[in-house]
C-alpha positions as CSV (number, residue, x, y, z in Angstrom):
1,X,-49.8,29.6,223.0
2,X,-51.8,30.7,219.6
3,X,-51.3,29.6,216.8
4,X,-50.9,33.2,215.5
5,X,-47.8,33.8,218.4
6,X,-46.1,30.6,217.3
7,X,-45.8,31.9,213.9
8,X,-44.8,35.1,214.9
9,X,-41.8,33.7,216.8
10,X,-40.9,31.8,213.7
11,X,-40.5,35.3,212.2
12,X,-38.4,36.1,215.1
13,X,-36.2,32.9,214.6
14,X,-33.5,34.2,211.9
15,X,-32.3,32.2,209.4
16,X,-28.3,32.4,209.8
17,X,-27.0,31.7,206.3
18,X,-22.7,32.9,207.3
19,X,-21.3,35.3,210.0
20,X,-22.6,38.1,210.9
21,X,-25.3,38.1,208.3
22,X,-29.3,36.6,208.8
23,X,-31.9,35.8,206.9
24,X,-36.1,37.1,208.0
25,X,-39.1,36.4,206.0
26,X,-42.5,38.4,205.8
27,X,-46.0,37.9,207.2
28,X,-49.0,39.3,206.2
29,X,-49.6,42.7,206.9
30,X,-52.5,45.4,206.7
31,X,-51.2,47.5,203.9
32,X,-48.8,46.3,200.8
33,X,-45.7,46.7,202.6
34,X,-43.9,45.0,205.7
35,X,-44.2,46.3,208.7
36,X,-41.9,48.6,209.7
37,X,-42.1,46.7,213.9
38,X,-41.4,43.0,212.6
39,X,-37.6,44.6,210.5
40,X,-36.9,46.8,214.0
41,X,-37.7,43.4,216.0
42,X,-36.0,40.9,213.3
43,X,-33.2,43.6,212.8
44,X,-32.4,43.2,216.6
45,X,-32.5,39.6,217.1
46,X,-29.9,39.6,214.4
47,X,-27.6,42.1,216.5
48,X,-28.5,40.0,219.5
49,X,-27.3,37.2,218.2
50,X,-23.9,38.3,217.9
51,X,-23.1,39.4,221.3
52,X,-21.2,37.0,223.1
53,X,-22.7,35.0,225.8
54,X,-21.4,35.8,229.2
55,X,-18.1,38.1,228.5
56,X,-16.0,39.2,231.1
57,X,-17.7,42.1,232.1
58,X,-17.0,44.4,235.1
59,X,-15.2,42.7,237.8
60,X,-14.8,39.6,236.3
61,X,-19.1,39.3,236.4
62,X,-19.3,37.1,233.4
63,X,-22.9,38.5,232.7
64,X,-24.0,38.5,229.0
65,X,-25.1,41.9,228.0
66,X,-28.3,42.7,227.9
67,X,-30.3,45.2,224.9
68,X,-30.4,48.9,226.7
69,X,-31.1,50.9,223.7
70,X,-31.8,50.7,219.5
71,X,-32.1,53.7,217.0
72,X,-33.4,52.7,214.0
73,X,-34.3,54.9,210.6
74,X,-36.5,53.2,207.8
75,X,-35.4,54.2,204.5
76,X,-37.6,52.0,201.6
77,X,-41.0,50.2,201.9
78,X,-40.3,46.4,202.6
79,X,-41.5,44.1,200.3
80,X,-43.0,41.5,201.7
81,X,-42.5,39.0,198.9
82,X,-39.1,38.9,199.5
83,X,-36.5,37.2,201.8
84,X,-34.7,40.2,204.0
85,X,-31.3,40.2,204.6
86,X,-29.8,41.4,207.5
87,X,-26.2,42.4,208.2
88,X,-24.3,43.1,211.5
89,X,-21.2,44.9,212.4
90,X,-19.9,44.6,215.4
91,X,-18.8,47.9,216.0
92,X,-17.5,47.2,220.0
93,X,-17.4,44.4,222.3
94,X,-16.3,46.5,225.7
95,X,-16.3,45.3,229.6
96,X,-19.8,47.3,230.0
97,X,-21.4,47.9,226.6
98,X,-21.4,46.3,223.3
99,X,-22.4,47.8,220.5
100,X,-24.0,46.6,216.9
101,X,-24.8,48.3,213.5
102,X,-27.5,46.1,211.4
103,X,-28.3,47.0,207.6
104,X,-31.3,45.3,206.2
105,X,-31.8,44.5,202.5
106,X,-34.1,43.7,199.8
107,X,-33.4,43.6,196.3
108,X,-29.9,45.2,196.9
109,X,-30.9,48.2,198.4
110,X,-30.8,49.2,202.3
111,X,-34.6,49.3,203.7
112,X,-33.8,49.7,207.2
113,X,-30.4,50.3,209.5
114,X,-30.8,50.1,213.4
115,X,-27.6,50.9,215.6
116,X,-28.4,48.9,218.9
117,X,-26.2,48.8,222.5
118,X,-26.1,45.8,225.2
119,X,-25.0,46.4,228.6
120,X,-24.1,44.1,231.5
121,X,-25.9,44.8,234.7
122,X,-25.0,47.5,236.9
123,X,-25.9,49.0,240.0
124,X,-26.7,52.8,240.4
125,X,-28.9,55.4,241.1
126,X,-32.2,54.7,240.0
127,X,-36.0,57.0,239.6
128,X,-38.2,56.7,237.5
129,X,-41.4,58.7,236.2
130,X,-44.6,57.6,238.0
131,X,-46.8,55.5,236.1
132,X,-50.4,57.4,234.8
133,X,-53.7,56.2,236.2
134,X,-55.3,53.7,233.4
135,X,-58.2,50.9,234.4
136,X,-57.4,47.3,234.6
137,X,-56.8,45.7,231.1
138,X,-59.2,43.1,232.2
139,X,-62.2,45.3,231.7
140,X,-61.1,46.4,228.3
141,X,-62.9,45.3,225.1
142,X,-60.6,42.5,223.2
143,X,-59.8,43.4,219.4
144,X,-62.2,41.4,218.2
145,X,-65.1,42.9,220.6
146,X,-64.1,46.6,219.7
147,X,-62.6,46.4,215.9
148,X,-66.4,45.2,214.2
149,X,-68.7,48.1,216.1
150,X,-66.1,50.3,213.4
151,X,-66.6,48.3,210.4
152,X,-68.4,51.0,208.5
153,X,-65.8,54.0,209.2
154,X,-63.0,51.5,207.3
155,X,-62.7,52.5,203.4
156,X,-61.9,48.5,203.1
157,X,-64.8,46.1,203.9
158,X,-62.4,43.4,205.2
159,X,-60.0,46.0,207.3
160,X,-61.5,44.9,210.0
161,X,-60.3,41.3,209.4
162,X,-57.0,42.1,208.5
163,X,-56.5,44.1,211.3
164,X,-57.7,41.1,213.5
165,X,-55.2,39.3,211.9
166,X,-52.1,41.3,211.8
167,X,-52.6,41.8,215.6
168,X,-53.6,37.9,216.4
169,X,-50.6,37.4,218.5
170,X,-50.8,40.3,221.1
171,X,-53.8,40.8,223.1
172,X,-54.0,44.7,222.4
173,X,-56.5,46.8,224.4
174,X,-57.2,50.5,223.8
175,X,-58.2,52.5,227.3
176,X,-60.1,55.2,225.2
177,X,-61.4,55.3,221.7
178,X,-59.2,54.7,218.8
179,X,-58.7,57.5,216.0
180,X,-60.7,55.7,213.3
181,X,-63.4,55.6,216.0
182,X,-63.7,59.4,216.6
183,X,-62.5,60.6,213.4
184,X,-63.4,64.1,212.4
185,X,-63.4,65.1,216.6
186,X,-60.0,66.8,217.5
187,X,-59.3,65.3,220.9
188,X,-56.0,65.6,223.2
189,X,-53.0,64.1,221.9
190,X,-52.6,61.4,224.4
191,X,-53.2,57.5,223.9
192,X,-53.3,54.6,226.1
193,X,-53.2,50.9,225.4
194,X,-52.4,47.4,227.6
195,X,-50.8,44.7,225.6
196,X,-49.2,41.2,226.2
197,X,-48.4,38.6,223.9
198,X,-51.1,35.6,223.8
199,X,-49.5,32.5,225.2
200,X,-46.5,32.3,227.6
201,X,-42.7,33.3,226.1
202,X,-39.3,31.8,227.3
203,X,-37.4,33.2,229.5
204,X,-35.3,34.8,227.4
205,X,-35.1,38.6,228.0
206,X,-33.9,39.4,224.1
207,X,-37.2,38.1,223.3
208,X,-39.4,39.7,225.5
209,X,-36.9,42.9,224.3
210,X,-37.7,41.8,220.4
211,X,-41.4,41.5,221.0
212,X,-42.0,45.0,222.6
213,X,-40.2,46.3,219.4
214,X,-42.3,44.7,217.3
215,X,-45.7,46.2,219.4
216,X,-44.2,49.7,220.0
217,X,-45.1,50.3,215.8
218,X,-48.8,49.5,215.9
219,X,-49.7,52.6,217.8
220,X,-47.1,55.4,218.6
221,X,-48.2,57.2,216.1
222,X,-52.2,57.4,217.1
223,X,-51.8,60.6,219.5
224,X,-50.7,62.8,216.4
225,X,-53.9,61.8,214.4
226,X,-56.0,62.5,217.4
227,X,-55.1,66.2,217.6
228,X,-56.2,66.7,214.2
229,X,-59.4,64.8,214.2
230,X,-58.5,62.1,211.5
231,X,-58.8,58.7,211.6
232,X,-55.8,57.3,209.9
233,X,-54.8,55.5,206.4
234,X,-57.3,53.2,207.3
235,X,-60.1,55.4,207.2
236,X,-58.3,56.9,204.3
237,X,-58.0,60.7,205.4
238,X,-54.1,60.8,206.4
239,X,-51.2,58.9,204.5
240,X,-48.1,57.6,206.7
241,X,-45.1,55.8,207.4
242,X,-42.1,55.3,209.9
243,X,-39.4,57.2,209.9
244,X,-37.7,56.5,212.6
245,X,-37.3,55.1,216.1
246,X,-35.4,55.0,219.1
247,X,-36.3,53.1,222.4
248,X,-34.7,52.8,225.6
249,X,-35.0,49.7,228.0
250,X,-34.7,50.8,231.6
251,X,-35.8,47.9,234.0
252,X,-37.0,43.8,233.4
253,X,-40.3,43.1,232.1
254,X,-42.2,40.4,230.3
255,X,-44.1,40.9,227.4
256,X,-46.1,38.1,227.9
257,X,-47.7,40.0,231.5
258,X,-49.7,43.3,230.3
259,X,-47.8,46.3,230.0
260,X,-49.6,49.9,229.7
261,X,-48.1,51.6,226.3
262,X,-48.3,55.8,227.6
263,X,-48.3,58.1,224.1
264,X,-48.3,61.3,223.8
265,X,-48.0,63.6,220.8
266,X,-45.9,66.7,221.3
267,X,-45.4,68.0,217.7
268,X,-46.7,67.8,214.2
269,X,-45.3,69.8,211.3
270,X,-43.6,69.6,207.8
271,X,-45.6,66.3,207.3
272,X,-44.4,64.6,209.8
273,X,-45.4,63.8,213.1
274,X,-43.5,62.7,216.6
275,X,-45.1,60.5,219.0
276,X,-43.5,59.6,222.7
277,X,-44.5,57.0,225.1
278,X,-43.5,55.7,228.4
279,X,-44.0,51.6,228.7
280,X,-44.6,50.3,232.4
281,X,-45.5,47.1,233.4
282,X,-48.6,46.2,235.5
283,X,-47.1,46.7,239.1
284,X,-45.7,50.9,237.8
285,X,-42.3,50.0,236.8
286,X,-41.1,52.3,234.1
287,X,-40.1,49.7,231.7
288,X,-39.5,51.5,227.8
289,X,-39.4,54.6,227.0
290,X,-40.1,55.2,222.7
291,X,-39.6,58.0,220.5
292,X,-40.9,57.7,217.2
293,X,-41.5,60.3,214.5
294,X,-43.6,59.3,210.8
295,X,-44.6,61.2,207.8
296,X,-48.3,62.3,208.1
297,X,-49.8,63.6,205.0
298,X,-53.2,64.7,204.6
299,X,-54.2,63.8,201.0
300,X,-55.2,66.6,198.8
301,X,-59.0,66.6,197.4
């Protein structure tokens, strides 16, 4: 396991300082303000963490529910100087679903609320969308083969190094060009990339749940700068930020086994811009699907 992965599951591991309520510190990110994946991933281990181990469940099962859906909306920029505290209510515990409301908070104001569900297993019908033709991850460029040949499109010299760092702990490989690669060439809004953490996870599905979060805010949001020719905030010709987010976890996976991020961009307007994306895992099970819209702002000369 890296050394970079190790601290980022000490990120994961809330401090629990009384019922209900959790304590998350910051790492370092890109731009001067948390990022908005680690709060939706922190936000749910703390929701996680109150749902009961192995309740009765439907016909006396005694499964212990597992994370089926979040809906999250980020309201203030996270500081990332400062301790974030994070408050659940448990709004049901039911046979089949349980349901939790977390709050997060810096400086006594709400930055983030996320409204997660937990279901026991069931079976039922089941179909799925087929999973899109995208080469083996294996023949990709790494990060730190692709990130340096773009150095000089970055408005930061050392973007390129903290973008190597703030990804360190998930081997992320794009299938075509990134936007700051082809910035100023309108191309289809559609985006692929493989990722998987790097080093083997427990086998605890919450986590594997918690660290897909945490990757679905990297690039979500790239298909609605491609339409447009522009190369993103870190080229410096669009300004942006999450809004809000909403997955939905269909079928098992691991996020430490590739997975093939699908995004698409079906809208942009009133400065904001949506981004959707189907999540499969290397053998074409239809594992996420993630809805996520941001402000996009051109900035005016």
């Amino acid at each position: 396991m890296s050394a970079a992965l190790e601290s980022l599951l000490d990120l994961l591991d809330l401090e629990q300082i009384e019922q209900d309520i959790f304590r998350g510190t910051s790492r370092s990110a890109v731009v001067p303000r948390v990022f908005g994946g680690q709060v939706a991933a922190q936000a749910l281990v703390a929701a996680g963490r109150t749902v009961p181990s192995g309740p009765p469940g439907p016909a006396g099962t005694g499964q212990t529910p597992s994370a089926h859906s979040l809906h999250a909306y980020f309201l203030r920029p996270g500081d990332p100087g400062a301790p974030i505290v994070y408050t659940v209510d448990r709004i049901r515990d039911g046979r089949s679903f349980t349901t939790r409301r977390v709050v997060a908070v810096q400086h006594g104001k709400p930055i983030f609320h996320l409204s997660a569900s937990f279901q026991v297993h069931e079976e039922g019908m089941d179909h799925q969308a087929p999973m899109p033709y995208a080469p083996d991850p294996e023949t990709l460029p790494t990060a730190a083969e692709m990130l340096p040949r773009y150095a000089d499109r970055f408005t930061d010299p050392l973007m390129v190094d903290r973008l190597l760092e703030a990804r360190a702990a998930v081997d992320l490989r794009y299938v075509d060009a990134p936007p700051f690669a082809t910035a100023g060439e309108p191309r289809e809004p559609r985006s692929q990339v493989w990722f998987r953490t790097r080093g083997k996870l427990a086998d605890d599905p919450l986590l594997h749940v918690c660290m897909a979060t945490y990757v679905s805010d990297m690039t979500l949001l790239d298909s609605v700068l491609l339409a447009h020719g522009r190369g993103g905030w870190a080229v410096g010709d669009v300004a942006g930020a999450s809004l809000d987010h909403a997955m939905w976890f269909h079928r098992p996976f691991r996020a430490d086994e590739w997975l093939l991020y699908d995004q698409e961009s079906p809208s942009a307007s009133g400065g904001r811009g949506l981004g959707q994306a189907r999540i499969y895992t290397a053998d074409g099970q239809l594992a996420i699907t993630v809805i996520q819209e941001g402000v996009v702002r051109v900035p005016r000369g």
